[in-house]
C-alpha positions as CSV (number, residue, x, y, z in Angstrom):
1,X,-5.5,28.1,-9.8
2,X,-4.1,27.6,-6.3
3,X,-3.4,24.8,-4.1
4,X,-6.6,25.1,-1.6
5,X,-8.8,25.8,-4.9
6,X,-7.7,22.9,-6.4
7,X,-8.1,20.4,-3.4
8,X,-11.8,21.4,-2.9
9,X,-12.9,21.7,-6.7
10,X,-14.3,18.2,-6.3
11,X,-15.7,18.7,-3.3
12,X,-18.1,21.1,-3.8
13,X,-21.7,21.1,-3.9
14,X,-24.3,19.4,-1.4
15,X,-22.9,16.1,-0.1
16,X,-19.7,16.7,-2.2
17,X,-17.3,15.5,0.4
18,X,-20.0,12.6,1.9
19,X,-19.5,11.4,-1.8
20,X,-15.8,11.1,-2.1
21,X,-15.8,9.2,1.3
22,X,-17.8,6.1,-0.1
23,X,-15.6,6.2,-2.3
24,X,-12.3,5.7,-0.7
25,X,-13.9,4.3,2.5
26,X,-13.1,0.9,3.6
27,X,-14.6,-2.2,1.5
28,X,-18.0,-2.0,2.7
29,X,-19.5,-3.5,-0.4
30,X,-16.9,-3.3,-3.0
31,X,-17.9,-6.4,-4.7
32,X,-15.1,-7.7,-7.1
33,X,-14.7,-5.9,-10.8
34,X,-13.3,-7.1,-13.5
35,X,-9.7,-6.0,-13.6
36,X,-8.2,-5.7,-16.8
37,X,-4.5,-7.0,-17.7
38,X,-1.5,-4.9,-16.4
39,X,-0.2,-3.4,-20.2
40,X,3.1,-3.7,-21.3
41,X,5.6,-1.0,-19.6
42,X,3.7,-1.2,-16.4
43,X,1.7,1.8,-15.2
44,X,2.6,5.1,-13.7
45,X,0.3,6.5,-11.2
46,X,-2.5,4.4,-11.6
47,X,-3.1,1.1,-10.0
48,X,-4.6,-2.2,-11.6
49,X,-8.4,-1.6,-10.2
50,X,-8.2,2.5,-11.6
51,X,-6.9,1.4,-15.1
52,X,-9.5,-0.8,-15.4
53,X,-12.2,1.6,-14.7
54,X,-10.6,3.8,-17.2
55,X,-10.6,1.2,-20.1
56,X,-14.2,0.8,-19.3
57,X,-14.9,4.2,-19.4
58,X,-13.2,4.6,-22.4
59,X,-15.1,1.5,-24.2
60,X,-18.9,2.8,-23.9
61,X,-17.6,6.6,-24.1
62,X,-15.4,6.3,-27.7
63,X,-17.8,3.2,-29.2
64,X,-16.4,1.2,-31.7
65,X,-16.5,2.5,-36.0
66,X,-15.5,0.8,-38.5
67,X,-12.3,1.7,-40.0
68,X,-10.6,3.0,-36.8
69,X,-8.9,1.1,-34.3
70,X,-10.7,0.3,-30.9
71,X,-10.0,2.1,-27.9
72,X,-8.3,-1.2,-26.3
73,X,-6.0,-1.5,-29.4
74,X,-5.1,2.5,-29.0
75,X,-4.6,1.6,-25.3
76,X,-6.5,4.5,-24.3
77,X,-6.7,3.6,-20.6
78,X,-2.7,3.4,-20.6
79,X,-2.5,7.0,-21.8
80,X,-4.8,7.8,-19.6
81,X,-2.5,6.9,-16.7
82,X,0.4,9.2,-18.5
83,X,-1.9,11.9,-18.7
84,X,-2.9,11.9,-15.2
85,X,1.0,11.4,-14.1
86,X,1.5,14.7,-15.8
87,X,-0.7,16.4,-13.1
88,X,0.2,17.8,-9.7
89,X,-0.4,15.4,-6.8
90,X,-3.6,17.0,-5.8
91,X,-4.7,16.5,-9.0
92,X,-3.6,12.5,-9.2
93,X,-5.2,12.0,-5.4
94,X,-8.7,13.8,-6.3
95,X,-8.6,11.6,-10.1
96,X,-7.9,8.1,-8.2
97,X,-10.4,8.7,-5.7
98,X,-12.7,9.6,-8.5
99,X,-12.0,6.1,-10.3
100,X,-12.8,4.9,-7.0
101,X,-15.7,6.6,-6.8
102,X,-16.9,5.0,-10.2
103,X,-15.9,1.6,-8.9
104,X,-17.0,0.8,-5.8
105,X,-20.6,-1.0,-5.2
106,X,-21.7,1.1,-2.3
107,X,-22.1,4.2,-4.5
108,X,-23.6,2.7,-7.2
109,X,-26.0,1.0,-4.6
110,X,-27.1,4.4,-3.1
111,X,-27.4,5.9,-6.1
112,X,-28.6,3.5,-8.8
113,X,-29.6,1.0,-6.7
114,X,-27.0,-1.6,-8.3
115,X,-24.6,-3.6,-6.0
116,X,-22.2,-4.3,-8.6
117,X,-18.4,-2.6,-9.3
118,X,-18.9,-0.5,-12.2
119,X,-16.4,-2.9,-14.2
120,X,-19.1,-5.9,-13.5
121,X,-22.0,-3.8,-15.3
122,X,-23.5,-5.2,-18.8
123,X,-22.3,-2.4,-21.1
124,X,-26.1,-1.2,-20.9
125,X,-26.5,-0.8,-17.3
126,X,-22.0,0.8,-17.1
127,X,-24.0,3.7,-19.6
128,X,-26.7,4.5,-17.2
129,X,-24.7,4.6,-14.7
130,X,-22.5,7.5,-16.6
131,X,-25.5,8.9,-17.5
132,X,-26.6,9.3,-14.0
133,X,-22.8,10.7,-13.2
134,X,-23.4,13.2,-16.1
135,X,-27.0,14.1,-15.1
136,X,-27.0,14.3,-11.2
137,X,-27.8,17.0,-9.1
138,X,-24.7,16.8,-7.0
139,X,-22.1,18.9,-8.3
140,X,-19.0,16.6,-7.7
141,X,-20.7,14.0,-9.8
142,X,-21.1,15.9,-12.9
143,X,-17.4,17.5,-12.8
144,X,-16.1,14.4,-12.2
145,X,-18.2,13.0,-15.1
146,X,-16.8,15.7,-16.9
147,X,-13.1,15.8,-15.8
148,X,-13.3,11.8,-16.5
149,X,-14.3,11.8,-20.0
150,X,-12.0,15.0,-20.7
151,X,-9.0,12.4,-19.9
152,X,-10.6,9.6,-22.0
153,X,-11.4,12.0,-24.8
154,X,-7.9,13.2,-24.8
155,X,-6.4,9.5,-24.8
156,X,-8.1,9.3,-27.6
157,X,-8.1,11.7,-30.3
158,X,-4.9,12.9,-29.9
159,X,-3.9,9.5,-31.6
160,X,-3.1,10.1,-35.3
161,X,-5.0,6.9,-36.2
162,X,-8.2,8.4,-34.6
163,X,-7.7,11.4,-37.0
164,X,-10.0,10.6,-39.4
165,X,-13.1,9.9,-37.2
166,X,-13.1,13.4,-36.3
167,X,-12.1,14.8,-40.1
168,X,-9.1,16.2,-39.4
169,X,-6.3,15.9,-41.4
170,X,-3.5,16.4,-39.5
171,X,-1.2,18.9,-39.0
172,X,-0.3,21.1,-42.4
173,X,3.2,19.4,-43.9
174,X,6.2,20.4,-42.8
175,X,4.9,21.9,-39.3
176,X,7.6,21.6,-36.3
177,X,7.5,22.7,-32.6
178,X,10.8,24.4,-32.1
179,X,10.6,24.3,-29.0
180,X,9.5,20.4,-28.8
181,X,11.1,18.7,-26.0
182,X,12.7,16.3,-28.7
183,X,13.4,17.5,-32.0
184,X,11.1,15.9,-35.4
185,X,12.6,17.4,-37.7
186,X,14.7,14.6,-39.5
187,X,17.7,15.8,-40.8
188,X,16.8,19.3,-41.2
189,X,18.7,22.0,-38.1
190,X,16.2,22.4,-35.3
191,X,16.0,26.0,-35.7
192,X,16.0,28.3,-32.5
193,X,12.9,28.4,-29.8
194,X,12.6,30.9,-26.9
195,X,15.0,30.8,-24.5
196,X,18.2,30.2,-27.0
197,X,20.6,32.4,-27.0
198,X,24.1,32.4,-29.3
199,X,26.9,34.9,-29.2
200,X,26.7,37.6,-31.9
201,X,29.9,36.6,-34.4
């Protein structure tokens, strides 16, 4: 996908654009949110208001089951942040002002007649608001809606400990990446990947 096809997949559809400016615009009614504690290690792209709108999209999008650990102790919302500073810039800009988007009261007053930051929300009213997001007739609000949870979702399950929510078992025994960036294999030789080369003897 190109450069100019990626900077204008979120703005499409009617109003696409009008939408992403309230939600980088100014502070016309961004009421405070609750901003969640900076995690160890610091963060990489994200700042303190966008993690926290991550961890709370991540609590009332992975609910809590018994048996597996909670999306705050996987620390979803920070491996959110690595995921998204593994994208091009584009990419980071259009995800932040997403977040924003999510955020900020004057949205969520136009549309859902709320004047509250979506971190303030009771957990009832934070899923009808995604619900909304995932429903609308504007097209920017259901791919981001869907781009969003694809990040969370991805945070999530590809945590071992999250494994057995979702049935599956792992990877078979004895399975290595040769070409991993950094070799698992314990004491056994890394064998060769693509790209290696040695000199016939």
């Amino acid at each position: 996908m190109g450069t100019d096809s990626r900077r204008g997949l979120l703005k499409k559809g009617l109003l696409g654009g009008a939408v992403l400016a309230l939600g980088g615009g100014g502070g016309l009614f961004l009421l405070p949110g609750r901003l969640e504690p900076l995690p160890s290690g610091g963060l990489k792209v994200l700042d303190q208001r966008e993690y926290s709108v991550f961890a709370a999209l991540a609590r009332r999008l992975v609910p809590s089951t018994p048996g597996v650990p909670s999306v705050d102790e996987l620390e979803v919302a920070k491996v959110c942040d690595t995921i998204v500073s593994q994208t091009d810039p584009t990419a980071q800009a259009e995800v932040k002002q997403l977040l924003q988007l999510f955020e900020r009261a004057l949205p969520n007053l136009l549309f859902g007649g709320r004047v509250s930051a979506f971190t303030s929300l009771s957990p009832e009213a934070q899923d009808e608001v995604l619900g909304e997001w995932r429903r609308s007739s504007i097209l920017l609000r259901r791919t981001g809606f869907l781009a969003l949870r694809a990040v969370v979702m991805g945070a999530t399950f590809a945590q071992p400990r999250t494994w057995p929510l979702t049935g599956y078992p792992g990877p078979p025994s004895g399975f290595h990446q040769a070409d991993a960036p950094h070799w698992v294999g314990g004491g056994t030789p890394r064998p060769d990947g693509n790209g290696v080369w040695r000199e016939p003897t």
